[in-house]
Residue, then its C-alpha position, 0 to 999 in steps of 0.5 A: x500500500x503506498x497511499x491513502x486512496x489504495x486504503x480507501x479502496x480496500x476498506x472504504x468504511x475508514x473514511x470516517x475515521x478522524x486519523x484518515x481525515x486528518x491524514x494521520x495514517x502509518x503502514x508498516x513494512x512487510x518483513x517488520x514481523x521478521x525481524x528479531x529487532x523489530x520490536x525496539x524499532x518499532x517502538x522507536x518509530x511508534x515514539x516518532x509518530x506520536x511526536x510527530x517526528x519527520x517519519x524519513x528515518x523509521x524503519x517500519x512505519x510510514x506515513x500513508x499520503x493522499x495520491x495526487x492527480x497528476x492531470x488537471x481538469 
C-alpha cells in the first residue's frame, strides 16, 4: 500500500475515521514481523509518530499520503 486512496479502496468504511481525515495514517513494512529487532524499532518509530517526528528515518512505519492527480481538469 503506498497511499491513502489504495486504503480507501480496500476498506472504504475508514473514511470516517478522524486519523484518515486528518491524514494521520502509518503502514508498516512487510518483513517488520521478521525481524528479531523489530520490536525496539518499532517502538522507536511508534515514539516518532506520536511526536510527530519527520517519519524519513523509521524503519517500519510510514506515513500513508493522499495520491495526487497528476492531470488537471
Amino acid at each position: 500500500m503506498k497511499n491513502l486512496n489504495e486504503l480507501l479502496d480496500k476498506c472504504p468504511v475508514l473514511a470516517d475515521f478522524r486519523a484518515v481525515k486528518d491524514g494521520n495514517v502509518f503502514c508498516t513494512t512487510n518483513d517488520m514481523y521478521q525481524q528479531s529487532m523489530s520490536i525496539g524499532y518499532m517502538i522507536d518509530d511508534m515514539h516518532s509518530m506520536i511526536t510527530g517526528a519527520p517519519d524519513s528515518g523509521m524503519k517500519y512505519l510510514f506515513k500513508l499520503n493522499r495520491k495526487i492527480n497528476s492531470t488537471k481538469r
